[in-house]
C-alpha positions in Angstrom: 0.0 0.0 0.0 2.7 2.5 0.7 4.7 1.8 -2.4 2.1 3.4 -4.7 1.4 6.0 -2.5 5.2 7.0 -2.4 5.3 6.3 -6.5 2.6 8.7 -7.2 4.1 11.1 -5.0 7.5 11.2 -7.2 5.2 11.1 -10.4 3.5 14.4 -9.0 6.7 16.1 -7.8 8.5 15.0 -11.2 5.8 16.6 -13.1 5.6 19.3 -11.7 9.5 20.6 -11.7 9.9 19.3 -15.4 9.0 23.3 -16.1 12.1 24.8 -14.4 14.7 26.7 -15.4 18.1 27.6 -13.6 19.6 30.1 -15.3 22.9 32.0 -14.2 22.6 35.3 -12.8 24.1 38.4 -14.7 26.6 40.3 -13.4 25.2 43.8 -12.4 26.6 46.7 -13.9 26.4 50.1 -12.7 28.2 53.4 -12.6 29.0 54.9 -9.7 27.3 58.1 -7.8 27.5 60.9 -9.7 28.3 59.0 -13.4 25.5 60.2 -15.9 23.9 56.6 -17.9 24.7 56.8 -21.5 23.2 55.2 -23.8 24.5 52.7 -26.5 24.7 54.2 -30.0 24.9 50.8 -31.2 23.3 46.9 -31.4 25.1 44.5 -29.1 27.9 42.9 -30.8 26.9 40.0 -29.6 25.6 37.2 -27.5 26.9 37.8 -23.7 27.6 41.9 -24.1 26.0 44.2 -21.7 26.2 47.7 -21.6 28.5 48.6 -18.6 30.9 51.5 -17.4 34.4 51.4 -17.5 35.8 54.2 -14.3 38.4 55.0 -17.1 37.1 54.7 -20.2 33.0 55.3 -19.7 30.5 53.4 -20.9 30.9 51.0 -23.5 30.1 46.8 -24.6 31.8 44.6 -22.4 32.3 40.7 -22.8 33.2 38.7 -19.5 35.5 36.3 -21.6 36.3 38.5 -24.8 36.4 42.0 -22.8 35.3 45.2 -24.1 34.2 45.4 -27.8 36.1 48.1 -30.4 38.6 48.7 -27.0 39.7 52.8 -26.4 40.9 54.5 -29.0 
């Protein structure tokens, strides 16, 4: 009797976490107090990019692995 009861129970939990997703969190980017946003004047360059400020350079794409895009001129 308790076998079925516990098998159904794993059915129903199985089901029912088949939907999730874990997905990585981004790093945050900010500038700090006082730095006005700017926005992009371009698309993304691609896949992984965000839109962050550099306390050097300002604001610009920046890659994690492949760094910032078009570097300082």
């Amino acid at each position: 009797m308790r076998l079925p009861v516990l098998a159904l129970s794993a059915a129903t939990l199985a089901a029912a976490l088949t939907g999730c997703v874990v997905a990585p969190v981004a790093p945050a980017y900010a500038a700090p107090p006082g730095v006005a946003y700017v926005a992009p004047t371009y698309v993304s360059p691609g896949v992984g990019f965000v839109w962050a400020y550099h306390p050097r350079y300002g604001w610009g794409w920046h890659h994690p692995q492949y760094g910032w895009h078009r570097g300082w001129r």
